[in-house]
N, C-alpha and C positions, 0 to 999 in steps of 0.2 A: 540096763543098757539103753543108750538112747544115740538114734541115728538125725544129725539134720543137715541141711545143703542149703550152700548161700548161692542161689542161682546168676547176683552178681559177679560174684568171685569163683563160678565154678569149683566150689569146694563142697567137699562133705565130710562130715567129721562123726565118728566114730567114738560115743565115750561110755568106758566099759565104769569107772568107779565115779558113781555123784560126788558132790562137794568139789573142797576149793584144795588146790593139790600148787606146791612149789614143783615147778616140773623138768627137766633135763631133757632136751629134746636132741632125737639120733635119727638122722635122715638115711634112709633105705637108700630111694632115688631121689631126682630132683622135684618129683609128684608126690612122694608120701613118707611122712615122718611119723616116727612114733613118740609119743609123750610118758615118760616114764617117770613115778614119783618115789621118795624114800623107801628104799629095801627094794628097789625094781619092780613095785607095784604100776603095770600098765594103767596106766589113765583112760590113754585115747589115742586113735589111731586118724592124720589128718590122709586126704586123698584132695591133692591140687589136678584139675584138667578131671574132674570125675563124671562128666560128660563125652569124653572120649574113652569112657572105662566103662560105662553103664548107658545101659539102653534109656531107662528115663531115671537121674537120678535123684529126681526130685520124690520117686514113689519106689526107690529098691526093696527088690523082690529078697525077701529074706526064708528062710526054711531051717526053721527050728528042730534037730533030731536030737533023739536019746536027753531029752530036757524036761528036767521034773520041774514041775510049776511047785512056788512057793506059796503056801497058803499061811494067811495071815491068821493068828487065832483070833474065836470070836471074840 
């Protein structure tokens, strides 16, 4: 997963699956849409205005529970 914010465009984006995905996009509200790829595999999650949704959201506070870390073998 990886989170980043374009602090010109007040966006932050949310992308759950790496690579390159043909995507079908379904907008919730007029601030956040979701990007869904083949078989309804979630992509990424956009949040427009995410400044008015997050305290600093250039450094969101995230909290990871019940999350097993993946270990790479050696």
């Amino acid at each position: 997963m990886k989170i980043t914010y374009d602090k010109e465009a007040d966006a932050m984006y949310i992308r759950l699956l790496e690579g390159q995905y043909q995507c079908r996009v379904v907008r919730l509200t007029d601030d956040i849409a979701l990007d869904f790829a083949a078989g309804e595999k979630l992509v990424g999650i956009e949040i427009l205005g995410a400044s008015r949704l997050f305290e600093k959201p250039e450094v969101p506070v995230i909290e990871l529970k019940d999350v097993l870390a993946k270990v790479a073998p050696a």
